[in-house]
C-alpha positions, -999 to +999 in steps of 0.1 A: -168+007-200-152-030-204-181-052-186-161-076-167-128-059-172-098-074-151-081-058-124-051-065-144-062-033-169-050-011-137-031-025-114+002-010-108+037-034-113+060-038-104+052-033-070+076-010-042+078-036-016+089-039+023+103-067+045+097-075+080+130-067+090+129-034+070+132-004+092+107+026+095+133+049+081+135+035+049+098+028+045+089+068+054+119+073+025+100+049+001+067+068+006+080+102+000+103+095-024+080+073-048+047+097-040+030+065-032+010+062+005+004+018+001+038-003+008+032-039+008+054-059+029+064-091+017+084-127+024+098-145-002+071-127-023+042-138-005+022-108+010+022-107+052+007-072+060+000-039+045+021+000+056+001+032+047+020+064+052-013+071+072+003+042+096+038+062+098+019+095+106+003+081+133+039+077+149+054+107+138+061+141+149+076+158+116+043+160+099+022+179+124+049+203+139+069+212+102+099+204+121+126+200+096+147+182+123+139+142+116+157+131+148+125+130+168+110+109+143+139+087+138+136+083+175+106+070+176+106+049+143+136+029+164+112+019+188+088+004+164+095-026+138+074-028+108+057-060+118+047-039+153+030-013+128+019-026+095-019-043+092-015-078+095-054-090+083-054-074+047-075-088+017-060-097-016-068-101-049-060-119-082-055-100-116-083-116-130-106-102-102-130-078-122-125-039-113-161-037-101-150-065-079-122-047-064-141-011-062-167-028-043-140-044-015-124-009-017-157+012-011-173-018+019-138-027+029-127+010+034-094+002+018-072+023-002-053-005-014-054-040-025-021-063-031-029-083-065-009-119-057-011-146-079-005-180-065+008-165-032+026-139-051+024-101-053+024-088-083+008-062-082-014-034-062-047-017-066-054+017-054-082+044-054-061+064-074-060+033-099-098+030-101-104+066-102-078+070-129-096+041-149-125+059-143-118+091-154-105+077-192-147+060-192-157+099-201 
């Protein structure tokens, strides 16, 4: 194991991104169709809040019931803007933060996901899959 390695070494990039005025529609298509449960939402590349999939469940019907009707939850996604739902006080990270760094914000923070931003700008994201991944290639 790389003492000191940088963040960098497993970060994922590009990065699937969300704006503001993004719907809740597009972001539930983003998660499912990329597998990915993190979505960064951004403004002119700077990071402004964090959407987990976990955030969409909370809203939505589909998930629990196996209703294969998305009407009710495209009801309910109207009534709620991405800026209503998304975490607003997120942490960030630089890609020369180490990767013990980041595990321990992950593991005291109880994040799943970090946004890597260099001078304001994302470019890139962190997850427990990431570390655990990077991990896993140590043995």
């Amino acid at each position: 194991m790389i003492k000191k390695a940088p963040v960098s070494m497993i970060m994922t990039e590009p990065v699937i991104t969300l704006n503001t005025n993004d719907n809740l529609e597009k972001a539930e298509f983003l998660f499912k169709h990329n597998h990915i449960r993190h979505i960064p939402v951004v403004s002119d590349d700077a990071v402004v809040g964090m959407l987990s999939y976990t955030d969409l469940l909370r809203l939505s019907f589909g998930d629990v019931t196996n209703n294969s009707d998305d009407s009710t939850d495209v009801l309910v996604y109207n009534m709620f803007t991405i800026d209503q739902v998304m975490k607003k006080q997120i942490i960030t990270v630089s890609r020369s933060n180490s990767i013990k760094d980041v595990a321990k914000i992950l593991a005291v923070e109880e994040f799943h996901a970090l946004p890597v931003v260099d001078r304001n700008k994302l470019v890139g994201i962190v997850t427990t899959t990431d570390l655990i991944k990077y991990l896993l290639l140590q043995f």
